[in-house]
C-alpha atoms as a printed R data frame, in Angstrom:
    type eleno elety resid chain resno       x       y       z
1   ATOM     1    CA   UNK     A     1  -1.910  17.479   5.447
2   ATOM     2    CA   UNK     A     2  -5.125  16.831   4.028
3   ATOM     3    CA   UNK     A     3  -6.760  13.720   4.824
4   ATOM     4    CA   UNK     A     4  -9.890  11.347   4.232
5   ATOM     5    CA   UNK     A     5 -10.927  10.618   7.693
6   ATOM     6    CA   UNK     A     6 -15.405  11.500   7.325
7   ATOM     7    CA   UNK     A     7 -15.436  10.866   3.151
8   ATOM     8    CA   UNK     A     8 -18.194   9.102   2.202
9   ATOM     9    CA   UNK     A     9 -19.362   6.586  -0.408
10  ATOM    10    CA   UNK     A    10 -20.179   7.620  -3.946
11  ATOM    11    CA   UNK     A    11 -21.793   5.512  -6.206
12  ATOM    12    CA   UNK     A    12 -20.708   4.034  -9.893
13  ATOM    13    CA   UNK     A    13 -22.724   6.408 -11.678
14  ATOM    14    CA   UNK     A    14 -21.570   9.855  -9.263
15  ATOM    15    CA   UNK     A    15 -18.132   8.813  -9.824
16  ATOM    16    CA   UNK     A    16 -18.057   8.750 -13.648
17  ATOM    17    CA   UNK     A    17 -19.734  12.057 -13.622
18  ATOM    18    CA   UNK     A    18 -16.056  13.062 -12.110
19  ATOM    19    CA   UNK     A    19 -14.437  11.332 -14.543
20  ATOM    20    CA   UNK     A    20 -11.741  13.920 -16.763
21  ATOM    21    CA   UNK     A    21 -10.046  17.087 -15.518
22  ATOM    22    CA   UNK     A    22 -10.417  16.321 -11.530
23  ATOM    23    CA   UNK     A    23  -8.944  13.400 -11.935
24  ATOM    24    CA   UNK     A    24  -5.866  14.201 -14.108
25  ATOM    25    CA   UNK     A    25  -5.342  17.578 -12.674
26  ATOM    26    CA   UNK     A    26  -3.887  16.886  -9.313
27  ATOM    27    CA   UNK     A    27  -1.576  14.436 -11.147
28  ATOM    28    CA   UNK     A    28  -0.308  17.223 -13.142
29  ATOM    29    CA   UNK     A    29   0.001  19.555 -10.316
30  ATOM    30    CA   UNK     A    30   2.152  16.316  -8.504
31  ATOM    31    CA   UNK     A    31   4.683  16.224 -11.981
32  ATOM    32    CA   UNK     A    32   5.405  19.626 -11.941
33  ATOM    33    CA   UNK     A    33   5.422  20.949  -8.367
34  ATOM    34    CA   UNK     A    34   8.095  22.076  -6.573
35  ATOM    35    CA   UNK     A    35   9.874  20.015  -3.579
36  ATOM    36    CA   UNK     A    36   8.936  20.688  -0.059
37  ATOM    37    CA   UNK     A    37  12.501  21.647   1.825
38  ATOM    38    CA   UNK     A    38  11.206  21.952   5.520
39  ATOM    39    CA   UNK     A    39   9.209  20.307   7.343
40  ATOM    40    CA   UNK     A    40   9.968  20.409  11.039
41  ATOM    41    CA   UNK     A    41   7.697  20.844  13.587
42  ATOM    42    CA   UNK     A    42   8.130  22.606  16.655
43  ATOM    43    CA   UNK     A    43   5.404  21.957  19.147
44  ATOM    44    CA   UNK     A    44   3.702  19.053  20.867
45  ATOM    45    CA   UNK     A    45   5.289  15.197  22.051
46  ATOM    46    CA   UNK     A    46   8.563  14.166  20.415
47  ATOM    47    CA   UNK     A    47   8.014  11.596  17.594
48  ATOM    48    CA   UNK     A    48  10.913   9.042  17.681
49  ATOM    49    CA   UNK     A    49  12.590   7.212  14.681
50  ATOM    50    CA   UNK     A    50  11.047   3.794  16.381
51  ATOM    51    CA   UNK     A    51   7.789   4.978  15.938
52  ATOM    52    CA   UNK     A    52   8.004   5.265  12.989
53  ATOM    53    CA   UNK     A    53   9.863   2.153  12.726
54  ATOM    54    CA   UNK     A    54   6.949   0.594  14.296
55  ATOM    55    CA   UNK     A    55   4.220   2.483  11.894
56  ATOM    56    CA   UNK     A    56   5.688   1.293   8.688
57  ATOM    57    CA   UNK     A    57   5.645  -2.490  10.314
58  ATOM    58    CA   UNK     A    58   2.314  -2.546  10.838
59  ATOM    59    CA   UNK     A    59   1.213  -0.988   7.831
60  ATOM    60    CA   UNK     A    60   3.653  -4.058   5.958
61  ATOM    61    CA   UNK     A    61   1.287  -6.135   7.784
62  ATOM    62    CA   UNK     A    62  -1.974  -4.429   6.595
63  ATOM    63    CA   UNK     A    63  -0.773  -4.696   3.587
64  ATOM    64    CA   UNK     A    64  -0.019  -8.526   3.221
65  ATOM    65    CA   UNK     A    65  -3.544  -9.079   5.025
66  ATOM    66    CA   UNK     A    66  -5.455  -7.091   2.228
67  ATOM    67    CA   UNK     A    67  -3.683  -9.556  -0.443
68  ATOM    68    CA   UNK     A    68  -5.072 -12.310   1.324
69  ATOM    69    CA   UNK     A    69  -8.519 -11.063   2.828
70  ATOM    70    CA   UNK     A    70  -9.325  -8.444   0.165
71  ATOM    71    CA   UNK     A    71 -10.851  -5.196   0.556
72  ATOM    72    CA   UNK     A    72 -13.976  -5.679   2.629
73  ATOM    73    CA   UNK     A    73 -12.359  -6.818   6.515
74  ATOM    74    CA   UNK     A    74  -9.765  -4.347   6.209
75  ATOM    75    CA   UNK     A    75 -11.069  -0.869   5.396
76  ATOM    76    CA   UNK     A    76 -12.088   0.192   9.059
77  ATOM    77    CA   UNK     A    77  -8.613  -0.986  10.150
78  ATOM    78    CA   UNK     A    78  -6.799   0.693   7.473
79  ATOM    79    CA   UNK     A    79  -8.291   3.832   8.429
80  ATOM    80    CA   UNK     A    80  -7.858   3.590  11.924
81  ATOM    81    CA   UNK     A    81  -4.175   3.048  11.438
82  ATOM    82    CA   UNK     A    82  -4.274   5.930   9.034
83  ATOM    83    CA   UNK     A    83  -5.914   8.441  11.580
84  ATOM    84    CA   UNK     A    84  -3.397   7.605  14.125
85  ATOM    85    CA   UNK     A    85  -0.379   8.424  11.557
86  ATOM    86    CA   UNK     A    86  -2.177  11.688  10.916
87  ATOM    87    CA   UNK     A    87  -2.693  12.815  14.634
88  ATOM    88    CA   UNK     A    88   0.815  12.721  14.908
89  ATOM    89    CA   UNK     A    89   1.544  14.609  11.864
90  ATOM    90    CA   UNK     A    90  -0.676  17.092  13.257
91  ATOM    91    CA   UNK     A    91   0.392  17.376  17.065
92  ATOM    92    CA   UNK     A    92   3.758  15.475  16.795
93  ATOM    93    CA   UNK     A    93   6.802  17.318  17.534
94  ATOM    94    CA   UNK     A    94   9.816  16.188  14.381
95  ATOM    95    CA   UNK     A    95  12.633  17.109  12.406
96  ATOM    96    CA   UNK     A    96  12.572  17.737   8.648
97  ATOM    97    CA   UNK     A    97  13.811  13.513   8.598
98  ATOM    98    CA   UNK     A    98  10.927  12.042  10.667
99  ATOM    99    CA   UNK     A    99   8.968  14.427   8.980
100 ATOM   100    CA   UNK     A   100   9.339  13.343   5.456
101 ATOM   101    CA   UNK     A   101   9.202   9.560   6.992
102 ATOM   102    CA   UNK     A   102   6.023  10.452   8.706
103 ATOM   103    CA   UNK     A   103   4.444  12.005   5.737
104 ATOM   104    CA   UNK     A   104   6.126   8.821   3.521
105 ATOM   105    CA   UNK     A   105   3.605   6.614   6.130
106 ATOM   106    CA   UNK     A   106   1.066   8.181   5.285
107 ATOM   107    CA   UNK     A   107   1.229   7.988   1.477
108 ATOM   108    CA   UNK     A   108   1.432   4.737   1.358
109 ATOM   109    CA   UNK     A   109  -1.375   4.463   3.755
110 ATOM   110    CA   UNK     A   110  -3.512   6.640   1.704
111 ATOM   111    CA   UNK     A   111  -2.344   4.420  -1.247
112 ATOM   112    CA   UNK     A   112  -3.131   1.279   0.734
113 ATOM   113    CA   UNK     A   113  -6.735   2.402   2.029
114 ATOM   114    CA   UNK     A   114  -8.014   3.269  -1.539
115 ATOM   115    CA   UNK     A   115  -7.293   0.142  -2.932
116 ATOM   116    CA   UNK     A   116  -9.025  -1.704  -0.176
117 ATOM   117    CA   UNK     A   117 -11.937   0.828  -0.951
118 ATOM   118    CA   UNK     A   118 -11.796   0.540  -4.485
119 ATOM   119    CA   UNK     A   119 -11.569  -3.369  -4.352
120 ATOM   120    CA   UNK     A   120 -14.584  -2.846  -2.418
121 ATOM   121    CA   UNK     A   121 -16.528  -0.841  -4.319
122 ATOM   122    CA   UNK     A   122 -16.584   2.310  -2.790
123 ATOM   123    CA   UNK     A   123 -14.815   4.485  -6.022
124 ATOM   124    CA   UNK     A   124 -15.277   8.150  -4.641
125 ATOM   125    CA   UNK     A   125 -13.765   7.224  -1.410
126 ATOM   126    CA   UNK     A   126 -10.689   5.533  -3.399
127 ATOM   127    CA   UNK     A   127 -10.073   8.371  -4.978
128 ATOM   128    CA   UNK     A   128 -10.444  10.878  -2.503
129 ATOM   129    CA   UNK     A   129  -7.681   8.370  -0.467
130 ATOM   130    CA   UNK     A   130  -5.775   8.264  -3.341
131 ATOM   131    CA   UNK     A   131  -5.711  11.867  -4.199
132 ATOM   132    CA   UNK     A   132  -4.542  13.152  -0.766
133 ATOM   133    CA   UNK     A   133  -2.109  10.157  -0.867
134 ATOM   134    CA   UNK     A   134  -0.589  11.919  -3.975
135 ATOM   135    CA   UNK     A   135  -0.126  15.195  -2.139
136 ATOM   136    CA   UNK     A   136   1.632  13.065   1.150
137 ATOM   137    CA   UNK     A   137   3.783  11.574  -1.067
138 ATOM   138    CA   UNK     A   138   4.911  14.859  -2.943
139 ATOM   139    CA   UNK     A   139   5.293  16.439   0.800
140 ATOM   140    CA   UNK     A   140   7.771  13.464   1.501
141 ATOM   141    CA   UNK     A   141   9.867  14.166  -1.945
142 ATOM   142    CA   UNK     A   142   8.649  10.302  -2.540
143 ATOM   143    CA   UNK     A   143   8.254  10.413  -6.640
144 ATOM   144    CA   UNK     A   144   8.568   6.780  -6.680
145 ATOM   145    CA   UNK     A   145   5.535   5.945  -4.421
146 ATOM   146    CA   UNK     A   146   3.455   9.061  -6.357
147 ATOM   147    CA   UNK     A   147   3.884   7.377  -9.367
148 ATOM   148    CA   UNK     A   148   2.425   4.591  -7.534
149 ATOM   149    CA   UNK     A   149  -0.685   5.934  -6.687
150 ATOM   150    CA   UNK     A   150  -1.374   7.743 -10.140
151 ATOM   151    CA   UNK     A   151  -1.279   3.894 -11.744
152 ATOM   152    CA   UNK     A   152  -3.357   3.304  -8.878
153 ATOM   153    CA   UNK     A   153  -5.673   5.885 -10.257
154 ATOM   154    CA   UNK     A   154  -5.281   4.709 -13.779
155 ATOM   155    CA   UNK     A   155  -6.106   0.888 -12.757
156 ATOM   156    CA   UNK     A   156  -9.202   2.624 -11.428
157 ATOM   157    CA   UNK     A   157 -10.579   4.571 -14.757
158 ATOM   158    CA   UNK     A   158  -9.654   1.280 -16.760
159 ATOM   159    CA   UNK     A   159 -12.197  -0.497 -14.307
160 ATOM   160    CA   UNK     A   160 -14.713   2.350 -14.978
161 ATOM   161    CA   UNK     A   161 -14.263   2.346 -18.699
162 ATOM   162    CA   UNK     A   162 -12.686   5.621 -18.257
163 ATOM   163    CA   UNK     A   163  -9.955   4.622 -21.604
164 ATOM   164    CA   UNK     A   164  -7.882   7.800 -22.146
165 ATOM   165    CA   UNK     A   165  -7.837   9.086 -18.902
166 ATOM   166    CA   UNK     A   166  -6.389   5.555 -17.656
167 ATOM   167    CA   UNK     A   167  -3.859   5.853 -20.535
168 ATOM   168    CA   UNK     A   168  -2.932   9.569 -19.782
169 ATOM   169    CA   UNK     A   169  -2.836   8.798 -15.796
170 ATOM   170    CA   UNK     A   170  -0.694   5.870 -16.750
171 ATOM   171    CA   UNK     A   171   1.888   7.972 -19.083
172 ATOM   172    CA   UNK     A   172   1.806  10.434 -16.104
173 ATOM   173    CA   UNK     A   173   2.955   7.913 -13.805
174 ATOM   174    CA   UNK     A   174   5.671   6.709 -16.230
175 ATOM   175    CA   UNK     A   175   7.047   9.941 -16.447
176 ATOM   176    CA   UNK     A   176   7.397  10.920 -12.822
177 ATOM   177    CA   UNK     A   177   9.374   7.853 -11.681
178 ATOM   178    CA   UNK     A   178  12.923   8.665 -11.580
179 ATOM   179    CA   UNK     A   179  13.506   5.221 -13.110
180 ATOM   180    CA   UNK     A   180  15.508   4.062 -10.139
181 ATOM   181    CA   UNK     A   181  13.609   0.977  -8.520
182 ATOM   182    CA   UNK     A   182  13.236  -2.333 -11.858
183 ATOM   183    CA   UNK     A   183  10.525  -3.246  -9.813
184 ATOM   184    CA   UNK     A   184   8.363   0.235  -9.438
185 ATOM   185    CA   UNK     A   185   9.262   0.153 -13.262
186 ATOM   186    CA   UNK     A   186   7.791  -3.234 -14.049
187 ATOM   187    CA   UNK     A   187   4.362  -1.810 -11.776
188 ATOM   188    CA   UNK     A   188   4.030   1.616 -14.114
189 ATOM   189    CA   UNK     A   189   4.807  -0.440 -17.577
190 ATOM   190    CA   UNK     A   190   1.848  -3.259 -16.365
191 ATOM   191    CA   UNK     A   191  -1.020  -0.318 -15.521
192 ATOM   192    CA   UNK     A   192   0.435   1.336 -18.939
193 ATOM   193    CA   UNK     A   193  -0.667  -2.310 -20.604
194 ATOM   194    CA   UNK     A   194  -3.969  -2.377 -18.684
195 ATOM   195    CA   UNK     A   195  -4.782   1.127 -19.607
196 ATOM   196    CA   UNK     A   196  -4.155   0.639 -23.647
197 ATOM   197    CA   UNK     A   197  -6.097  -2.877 -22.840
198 ATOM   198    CA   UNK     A   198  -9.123  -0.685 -22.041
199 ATOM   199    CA   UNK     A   199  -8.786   2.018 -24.881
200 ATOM   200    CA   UNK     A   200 -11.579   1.488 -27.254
201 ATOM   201    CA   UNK     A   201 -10.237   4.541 -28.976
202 ATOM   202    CA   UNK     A   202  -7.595   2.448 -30.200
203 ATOM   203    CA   UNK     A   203  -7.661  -0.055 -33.276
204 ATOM   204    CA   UNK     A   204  -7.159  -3.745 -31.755
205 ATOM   205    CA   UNK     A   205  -3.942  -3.913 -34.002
206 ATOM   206    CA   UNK     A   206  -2.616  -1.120 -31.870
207 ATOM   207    CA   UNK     A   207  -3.763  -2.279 -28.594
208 ATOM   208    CA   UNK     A   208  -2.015  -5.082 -29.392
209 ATOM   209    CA   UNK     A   209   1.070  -3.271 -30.190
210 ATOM   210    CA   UNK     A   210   0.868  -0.944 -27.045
211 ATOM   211    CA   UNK     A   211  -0.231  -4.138 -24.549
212 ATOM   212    CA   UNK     A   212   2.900  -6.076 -26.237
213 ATOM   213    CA   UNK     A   213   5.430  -3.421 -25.626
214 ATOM   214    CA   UNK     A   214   4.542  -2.480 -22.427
215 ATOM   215    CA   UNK     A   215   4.287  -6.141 -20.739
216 ATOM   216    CA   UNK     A   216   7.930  -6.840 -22.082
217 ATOM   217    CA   UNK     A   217   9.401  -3.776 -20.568
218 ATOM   218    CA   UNK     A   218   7.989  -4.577 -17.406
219 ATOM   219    CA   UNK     A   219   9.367  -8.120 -17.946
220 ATOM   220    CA   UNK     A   220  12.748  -7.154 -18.871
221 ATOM   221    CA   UNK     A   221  12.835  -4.660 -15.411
222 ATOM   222    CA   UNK     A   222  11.836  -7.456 -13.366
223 ATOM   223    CA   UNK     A   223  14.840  -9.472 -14.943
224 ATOM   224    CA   UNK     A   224  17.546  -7.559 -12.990
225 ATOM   225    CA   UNK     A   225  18.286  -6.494  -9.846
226 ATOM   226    CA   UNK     A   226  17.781  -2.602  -9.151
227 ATOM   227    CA   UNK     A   227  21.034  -0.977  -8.048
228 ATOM   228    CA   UNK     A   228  19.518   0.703  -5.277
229 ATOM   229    CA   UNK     A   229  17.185  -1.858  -3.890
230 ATOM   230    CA   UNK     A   230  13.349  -1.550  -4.457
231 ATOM   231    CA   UNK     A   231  10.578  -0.133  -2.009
232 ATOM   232    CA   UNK     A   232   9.315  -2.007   0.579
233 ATOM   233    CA   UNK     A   233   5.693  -1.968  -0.917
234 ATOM   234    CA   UNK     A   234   6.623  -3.018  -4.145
235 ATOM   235    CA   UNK     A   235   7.239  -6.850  -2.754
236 ATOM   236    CA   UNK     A   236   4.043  -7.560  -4.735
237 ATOM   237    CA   UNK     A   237   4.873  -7.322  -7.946
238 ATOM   238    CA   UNK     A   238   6.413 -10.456  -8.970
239 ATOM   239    CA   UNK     A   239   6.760 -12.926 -12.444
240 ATOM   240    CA   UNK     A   240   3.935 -14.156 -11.189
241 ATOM   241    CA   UNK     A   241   1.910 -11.285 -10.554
242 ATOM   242    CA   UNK     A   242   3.240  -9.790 -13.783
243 ATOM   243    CA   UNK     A   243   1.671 -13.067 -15.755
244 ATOM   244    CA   UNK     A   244  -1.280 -12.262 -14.065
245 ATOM   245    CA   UNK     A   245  -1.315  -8.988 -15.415
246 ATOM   246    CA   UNK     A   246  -0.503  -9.244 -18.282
247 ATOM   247    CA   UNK     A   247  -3.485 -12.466 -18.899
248 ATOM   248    CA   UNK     A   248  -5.679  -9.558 -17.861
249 ATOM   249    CA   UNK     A   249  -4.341  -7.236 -20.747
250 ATOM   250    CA   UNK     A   250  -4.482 -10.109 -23.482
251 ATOM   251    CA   UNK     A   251  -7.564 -10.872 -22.532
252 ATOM   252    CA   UNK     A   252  -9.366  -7.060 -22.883
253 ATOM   253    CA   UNK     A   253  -7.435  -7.119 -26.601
254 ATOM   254    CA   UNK     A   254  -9.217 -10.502 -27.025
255 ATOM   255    CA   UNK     A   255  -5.866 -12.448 -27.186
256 ATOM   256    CA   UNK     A   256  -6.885 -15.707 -25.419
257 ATOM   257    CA   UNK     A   257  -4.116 -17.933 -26.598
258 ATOM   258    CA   UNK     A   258  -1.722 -15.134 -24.920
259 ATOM   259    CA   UNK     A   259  -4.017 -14.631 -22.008
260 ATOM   260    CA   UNK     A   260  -4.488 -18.438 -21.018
261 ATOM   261    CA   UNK     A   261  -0.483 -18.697 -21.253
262 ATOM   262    CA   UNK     A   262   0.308 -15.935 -19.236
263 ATOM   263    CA   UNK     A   263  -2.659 -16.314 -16.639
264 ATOM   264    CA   UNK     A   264  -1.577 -20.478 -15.807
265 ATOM   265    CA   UNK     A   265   1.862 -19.108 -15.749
266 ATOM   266    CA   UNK     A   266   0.497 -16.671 -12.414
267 ATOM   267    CA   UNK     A   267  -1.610 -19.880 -11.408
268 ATOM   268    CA   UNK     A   268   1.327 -22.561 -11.395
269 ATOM   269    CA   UNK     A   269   2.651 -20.246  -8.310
270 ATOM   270    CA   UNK     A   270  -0.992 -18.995  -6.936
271 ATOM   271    CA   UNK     A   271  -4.668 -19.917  -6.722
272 ATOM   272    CA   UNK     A   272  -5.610 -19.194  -3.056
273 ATOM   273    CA   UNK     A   273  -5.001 -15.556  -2.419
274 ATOM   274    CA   UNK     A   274  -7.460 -12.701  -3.846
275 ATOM   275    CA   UNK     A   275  -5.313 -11.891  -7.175
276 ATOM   276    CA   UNK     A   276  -5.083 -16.157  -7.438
277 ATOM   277    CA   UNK     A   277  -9.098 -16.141  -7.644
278 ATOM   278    CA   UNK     A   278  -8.920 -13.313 -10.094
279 ATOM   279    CA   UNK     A   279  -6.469 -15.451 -12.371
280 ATOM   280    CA   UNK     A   280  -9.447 -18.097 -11.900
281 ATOM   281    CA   UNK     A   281 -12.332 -15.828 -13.266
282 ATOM   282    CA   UNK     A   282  -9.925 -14.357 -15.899
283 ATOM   283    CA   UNK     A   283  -8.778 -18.152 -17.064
284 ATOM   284    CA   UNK     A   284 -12.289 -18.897 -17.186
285 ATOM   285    CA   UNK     A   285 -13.542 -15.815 -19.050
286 ATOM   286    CA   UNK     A   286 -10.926 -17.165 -21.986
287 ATOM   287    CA   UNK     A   287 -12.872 -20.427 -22.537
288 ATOM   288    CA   UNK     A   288 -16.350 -18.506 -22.297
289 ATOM   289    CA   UNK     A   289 -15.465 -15.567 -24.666
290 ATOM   290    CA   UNK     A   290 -13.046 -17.560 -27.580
291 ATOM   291    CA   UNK     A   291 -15.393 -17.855 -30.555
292 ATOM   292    CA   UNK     A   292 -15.855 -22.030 -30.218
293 ATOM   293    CA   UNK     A   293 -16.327 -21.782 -25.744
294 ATOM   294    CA   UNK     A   294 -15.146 -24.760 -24.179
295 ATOM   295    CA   UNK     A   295 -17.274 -24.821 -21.018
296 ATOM   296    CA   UNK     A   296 -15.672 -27.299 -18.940
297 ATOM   297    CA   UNK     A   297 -12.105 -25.900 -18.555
298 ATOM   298    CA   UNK     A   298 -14.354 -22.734 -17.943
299 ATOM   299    CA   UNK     A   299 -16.894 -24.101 -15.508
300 ATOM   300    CA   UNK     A   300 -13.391 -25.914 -13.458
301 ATOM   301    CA   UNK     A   301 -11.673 -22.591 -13.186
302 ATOM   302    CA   UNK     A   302 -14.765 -20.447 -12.002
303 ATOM   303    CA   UNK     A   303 -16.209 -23.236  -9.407
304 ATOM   304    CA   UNK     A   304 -12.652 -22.512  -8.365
305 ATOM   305    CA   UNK     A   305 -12.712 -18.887  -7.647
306 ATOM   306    CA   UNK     A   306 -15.811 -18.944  -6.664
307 ATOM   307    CA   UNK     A   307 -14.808 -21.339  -3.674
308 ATOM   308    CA   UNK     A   308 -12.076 -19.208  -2.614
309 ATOM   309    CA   UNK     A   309 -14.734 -15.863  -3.180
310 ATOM   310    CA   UNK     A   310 -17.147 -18.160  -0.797
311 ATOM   311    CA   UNK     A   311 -14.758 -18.903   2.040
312 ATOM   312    CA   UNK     A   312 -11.572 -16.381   2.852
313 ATOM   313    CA   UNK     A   313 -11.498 -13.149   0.376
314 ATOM   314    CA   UNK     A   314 -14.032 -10.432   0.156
315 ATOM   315    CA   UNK     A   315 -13.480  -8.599  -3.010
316 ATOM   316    CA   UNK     A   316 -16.003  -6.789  -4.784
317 ATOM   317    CA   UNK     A   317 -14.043  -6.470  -7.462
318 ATOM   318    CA   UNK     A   318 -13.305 -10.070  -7.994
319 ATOM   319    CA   UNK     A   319 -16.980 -10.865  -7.448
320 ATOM   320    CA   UNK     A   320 -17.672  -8.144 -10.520
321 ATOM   321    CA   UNK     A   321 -15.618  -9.912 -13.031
322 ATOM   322    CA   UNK     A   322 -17.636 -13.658 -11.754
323 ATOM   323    CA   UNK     A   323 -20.304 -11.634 -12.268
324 ATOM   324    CA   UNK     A   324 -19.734 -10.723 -15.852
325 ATOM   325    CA   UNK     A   325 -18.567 -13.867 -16.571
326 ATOM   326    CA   UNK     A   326 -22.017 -15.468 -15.647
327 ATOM   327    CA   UNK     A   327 -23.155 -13.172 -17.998
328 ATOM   328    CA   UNK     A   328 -20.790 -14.409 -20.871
329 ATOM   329    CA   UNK     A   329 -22.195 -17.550 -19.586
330 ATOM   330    CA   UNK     A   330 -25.888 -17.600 -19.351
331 ATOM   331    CA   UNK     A   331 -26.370 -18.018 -23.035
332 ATOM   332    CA   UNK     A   332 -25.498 -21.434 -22.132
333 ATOM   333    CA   UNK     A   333 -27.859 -22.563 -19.381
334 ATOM   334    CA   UNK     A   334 -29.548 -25.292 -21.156
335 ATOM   335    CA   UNK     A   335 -26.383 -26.735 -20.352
336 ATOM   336    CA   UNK     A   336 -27.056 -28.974 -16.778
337 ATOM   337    CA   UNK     A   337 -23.149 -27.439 -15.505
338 ATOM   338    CA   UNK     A   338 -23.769 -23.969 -16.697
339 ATOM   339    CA   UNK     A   339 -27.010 -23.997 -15.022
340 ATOM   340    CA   UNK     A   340 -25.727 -25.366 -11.943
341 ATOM   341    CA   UNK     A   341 -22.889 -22.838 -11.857
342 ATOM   342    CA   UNK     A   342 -25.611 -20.100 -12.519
343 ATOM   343    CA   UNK     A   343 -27.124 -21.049  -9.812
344 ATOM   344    CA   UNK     A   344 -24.460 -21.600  -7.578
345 ATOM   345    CA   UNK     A   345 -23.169 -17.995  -8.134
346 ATOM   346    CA   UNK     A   346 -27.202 -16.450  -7.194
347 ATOM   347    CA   UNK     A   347 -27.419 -18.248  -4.074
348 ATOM   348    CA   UNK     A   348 -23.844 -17.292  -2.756
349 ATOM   349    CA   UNK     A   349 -24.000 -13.575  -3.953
350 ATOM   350    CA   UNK     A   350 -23.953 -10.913  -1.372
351 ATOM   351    CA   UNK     A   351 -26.978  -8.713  -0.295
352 ATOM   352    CA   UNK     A   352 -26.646  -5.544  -1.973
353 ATOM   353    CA   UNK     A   353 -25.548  -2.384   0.380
């Protein structure tokens, strides 16, 4: 199996210059390839079923860490974890069913470590995790956690203004999930909002439309109970985090009476984690941007995140979208809060890498 283990960072402006075919291409390659029917290996130490046991546990605990720490702590970790799931693909000796669990591990893995590198930052690196993650998952006949990883992808080219190719990744993602897990479905319908969010192809009316009907498909999944259970790494995706998510989409479409309903709907049930400072900036953003801002509900909510950004989560991303909103804000800093705020944010933000 390919893997990730000396990639290297690439920069903002590198990575767009990747942006189109080699992006989309290995998730068309994933929807139409054939299964992989053996994959026993012969050689080298046994690999029992409570390793593995053992491997997916701690990877359910890297995984709850990252939603509390963000992406910064973790990455070293993550990898580390990753390279010993990989030696063992490599030298292990398995049958075909610890063989498609190994090579399940290691997907989500994959999946895991570019997110903590794209919440970091580092977008080259995210996809090159994210990419090989696609192929683990195809090895382990795992469509479900694929289609995972391509909205993954897709949240990633929304970030990076990357519009159609975040809507096409996110179609692709759609239509590779067997349909089988509400929750997976509610995950692919909320990164199919986010991507027609960021499509300035699109007139608002239709981004409207699009945002609308995706949110309340993902909704109505996450209103009953899949017949055969949900993935263990789907836990995340919640009411709450759906709210959240869909604030965010309202919000690019320039919605704010939808966004600030949906966004205090995430924040009645979470303010401390990563995501809950995110729901802060994004709240905040609403007041700043509507065309009469109301800076005090907008100054409470970002003195908010930013406290949270200042004390247990490290998340470049989050730190992006304070960012921009300081810049919605600075128009304002004759205002003595807004100025305050400003200058709050300059002499708490991290030294560049």
């Amino acid at each position: 199996m390919q893997t990730v283990a000396d990639a290297g960072y690439m920069d903002r402006r590198s990575f767009l210059m990747l942006m189109g075919a080699s992006i989309t291409s290995p998730t068309h390659e994933w929807l139409i390839a054939h299964p992989v029917t053996k994959l026993a290996q012969e050689t080298g130490t046994a690999v029992p079923a409570l390793v593995v046991d053992d491997l997916d546990a701690i990877t359910a605990r890297l995984r709850h860490m990252d939603d509390q720490l963000g992406g910064g702590p973790l990455l070293q970790l993550v990898h580390g974890h990753l390279r010993y799931v990989t030696t063992l693909l490599h030298h292990g000796r398995y049958d075909d069913t610890i063989g498609w669990r190994l090579h399940a591990t290691a997907a989500e893995l994959l999946r895991l470590a570019g997110f903590v590198a794209f919440d970091d930052g580092q977008h080259g690196l995210a996809q090159r995790y994210w990419v090989a993650g696609l192929h683990a998952a195809h090895t382990a006949g795992d469509r479900a956690l694929g289609a995972n990883i391509i909205g993954f992808m897709s949240c990633q080219a929304k970030d990076l203004d990357g519009g159609r190719e975040a809507v096409l990744l996110a179609q692709t993602a759609r239509t590779g999930h067997p349909g089988a897990s509400n929750r997976v479905t509610a995950i692919l319908e909320l990164r199919a909002a986010e991507a027609h969010a960021g499509d300035q192809t699109a007139t608002t009316a239709r981004r409207a439309t699009d945002i609308r009907r995706s949110v309340d498909a993902a909704f109505d999944a996450l209103s009953t109970d899949s017949l055969t259970g949900d993935p263990g790494w789907s836990y995340w995706m919640t009411a709450t985090h759906a709210h959240g998510q869909a604030g965010y989409c309202h919000l690019r479409n320039r919605d704010y009476q939808r966004a600030r309903h949906h966004l205090r709907q995430a924040l009645h049930h979470d303010g401390s984690s990563r995501e809950g400072a995110l729901r802060q900036i994004l709240l905040a953003t609403t007041y700043v941007q509507q065309p009469q801002p109301d800076l005090e509900p907008a100054l409470t909510n970002a003195h908010r995140a930013l406290d949270t950004l200042s004390g247990q989560v490290d998340s470049a991303r989050c730190r992006g979208h304070l960012s921009r909103f300081a810049e919605h804000l600075h128009p304002y800093r004759r205002n003595h809060a807004a100025r305050e705020f400003l200058d709050r944010i300059e002499s708490t933000s991290p030294q560049p890498r």
